[in-house]
N, C-alpha and C positions, 0 to 999 in steps of 0.2 A: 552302725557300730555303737555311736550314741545311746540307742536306745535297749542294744543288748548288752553291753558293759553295766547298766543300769536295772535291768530285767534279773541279772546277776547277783546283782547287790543286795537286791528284794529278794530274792531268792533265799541267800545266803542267810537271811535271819532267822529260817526255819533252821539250819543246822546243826545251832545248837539246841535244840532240843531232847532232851534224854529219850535214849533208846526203852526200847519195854522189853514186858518176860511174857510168854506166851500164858494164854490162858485168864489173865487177868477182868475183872470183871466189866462191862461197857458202860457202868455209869460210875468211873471214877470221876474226880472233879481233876482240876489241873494240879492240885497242890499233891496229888497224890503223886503224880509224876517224878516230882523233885527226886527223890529219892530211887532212880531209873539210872541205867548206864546210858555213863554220856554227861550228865548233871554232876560236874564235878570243881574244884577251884580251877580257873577263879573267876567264871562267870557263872555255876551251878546252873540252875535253871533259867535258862535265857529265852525269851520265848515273848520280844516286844511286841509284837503285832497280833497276839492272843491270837493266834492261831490252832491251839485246842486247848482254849479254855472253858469249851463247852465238856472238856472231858470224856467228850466220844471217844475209845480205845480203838476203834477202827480207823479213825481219823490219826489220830496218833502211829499208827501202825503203819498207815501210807506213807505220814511224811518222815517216819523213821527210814522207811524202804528206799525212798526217793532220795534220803541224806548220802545212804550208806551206796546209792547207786551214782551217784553224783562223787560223791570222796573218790571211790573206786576210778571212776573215768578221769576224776582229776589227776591223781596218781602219776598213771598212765600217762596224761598230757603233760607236768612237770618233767616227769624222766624226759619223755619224745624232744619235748622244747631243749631242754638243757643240752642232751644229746648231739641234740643238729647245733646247738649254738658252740658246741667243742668240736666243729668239722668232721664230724662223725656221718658218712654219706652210705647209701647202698652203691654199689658197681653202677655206673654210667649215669648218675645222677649228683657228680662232685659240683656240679654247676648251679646249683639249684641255690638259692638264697636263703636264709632263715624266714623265720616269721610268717607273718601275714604275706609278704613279699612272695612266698613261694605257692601262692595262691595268685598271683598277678598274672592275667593272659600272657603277657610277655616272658616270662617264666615256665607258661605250659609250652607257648609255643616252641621257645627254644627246646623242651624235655617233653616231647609227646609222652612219652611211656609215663612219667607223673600224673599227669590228665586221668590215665587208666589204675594207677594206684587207688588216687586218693578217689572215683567211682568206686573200684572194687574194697576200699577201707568203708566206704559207707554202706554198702551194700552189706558187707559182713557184718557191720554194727548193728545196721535195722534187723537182719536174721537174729544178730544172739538175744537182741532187745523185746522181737513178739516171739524167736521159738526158744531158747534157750534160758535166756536169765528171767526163769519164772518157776515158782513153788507149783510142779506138776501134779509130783502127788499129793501136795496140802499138807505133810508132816515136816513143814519148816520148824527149828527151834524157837525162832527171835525173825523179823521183817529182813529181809535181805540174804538170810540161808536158802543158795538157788542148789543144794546138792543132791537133791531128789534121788537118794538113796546111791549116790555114787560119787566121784572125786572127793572122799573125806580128806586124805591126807592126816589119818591122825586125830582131828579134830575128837572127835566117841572117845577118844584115848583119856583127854583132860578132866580135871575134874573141874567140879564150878565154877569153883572161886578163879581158877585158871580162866575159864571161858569166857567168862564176866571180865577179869584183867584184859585177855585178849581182842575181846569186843570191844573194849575202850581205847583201845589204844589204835582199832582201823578208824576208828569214829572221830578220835583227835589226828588222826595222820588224817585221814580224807578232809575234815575239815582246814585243817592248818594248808594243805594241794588247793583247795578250792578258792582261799584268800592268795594262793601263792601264783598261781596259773593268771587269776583276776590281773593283780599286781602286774602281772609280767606283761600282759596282754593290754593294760592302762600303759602303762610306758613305753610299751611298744610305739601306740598309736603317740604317745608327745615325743619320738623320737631319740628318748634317754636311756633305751639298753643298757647301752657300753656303759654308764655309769657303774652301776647296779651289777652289771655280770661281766666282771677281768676277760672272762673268755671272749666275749665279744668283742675286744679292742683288738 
């Protein structure tokens, strides 16, 4: 657990790194970046471990994609976590404990049908992760547009300066889920929940 709390953290240095705009040339340097979605107050371009300070725009492009897939799952696990710590259960799973706790064999044992959940949650994750959350046809806007020509929802409708606001703002909410998830998931393990979240006492 140690050393993925940690793995984490490393991680987490790439995400602030400003997002890019398609098209852009593959020998920018890194200072060009600054000026990218995502580089904004009040850490602007953050990016300690020179991780594309070679200015490769493909390089840059992954770890935009990896940030904004990361934000996204974090999200996701904020909402899930906070949820179950408001006693919020599916049918015949009222038993089941928070946290890391509901991963405890003695927790599947009691709740077979969990065992089968959280199999069949991974298994659907790995499907959307190699067949679904991927730029099919190649005509992504920006690193992380998986809509290959379908579920816009609107999005064609905005105009730039809209798109550009609205890409900043999943890039600071996923980042802000990523530190928030970490957090939760650190205090998990020293036992201090209930401080930290009313709902748990």
């Amino acid at each position: 657990m140690k050393l993925a709390i940690f793995t984490a953290l490393v991680a987490s240095a790439a995400a602030f790194a400003p997002a890019s705009h398609k098209g852009a040339s593959t020998a920018l340097k890194a200072a060009d970046f600054k000026s990218e979605v995502g580089a904004q107050m009040p850490l602007g371009f953050w990016d300690p471990m020179n991780m594309v300070g070679s200015g490769d725009q493909g390089r840059f492009d992954r770890l935009r994609e990896v940030e904004i897939k990361h934000g996204r799952i974090s999200m996701l696990a904020i909402v899930g976590y906070l949820t179950t710590y408001a006693g919020v259960r599916l049918d015949g799973m009222e038993s089941m404990p928070n946290g890391f706790a509901a991963l405890s064999p003695s927790a599947w044992a009691e709740n077979p049908v969990a065992k089968s959940q959280i199999y069949g949650t991974v298994i659907f994750i790995a499907f959307m992760e190699f067949c679904v959350m991927k730029d099919h046809l190649g005509n992504a806007e920006f690193p992380g547009d998986y809509r290959n020509g379908g579920f816009d929802l609107g999005w064609d409708n905005f105009d730039e300066k809209t798109k550009l606001r609205k890409r900043a703002i999943e890039l600071n909410n996923g980042r802000a889920a990523q530190m928030g998830i970490l957090g939760l998931m650190v205090h998990e393990k020293m036992g201090n929940v209930a401080d930290i979240l009313p709902l748990a006492k």
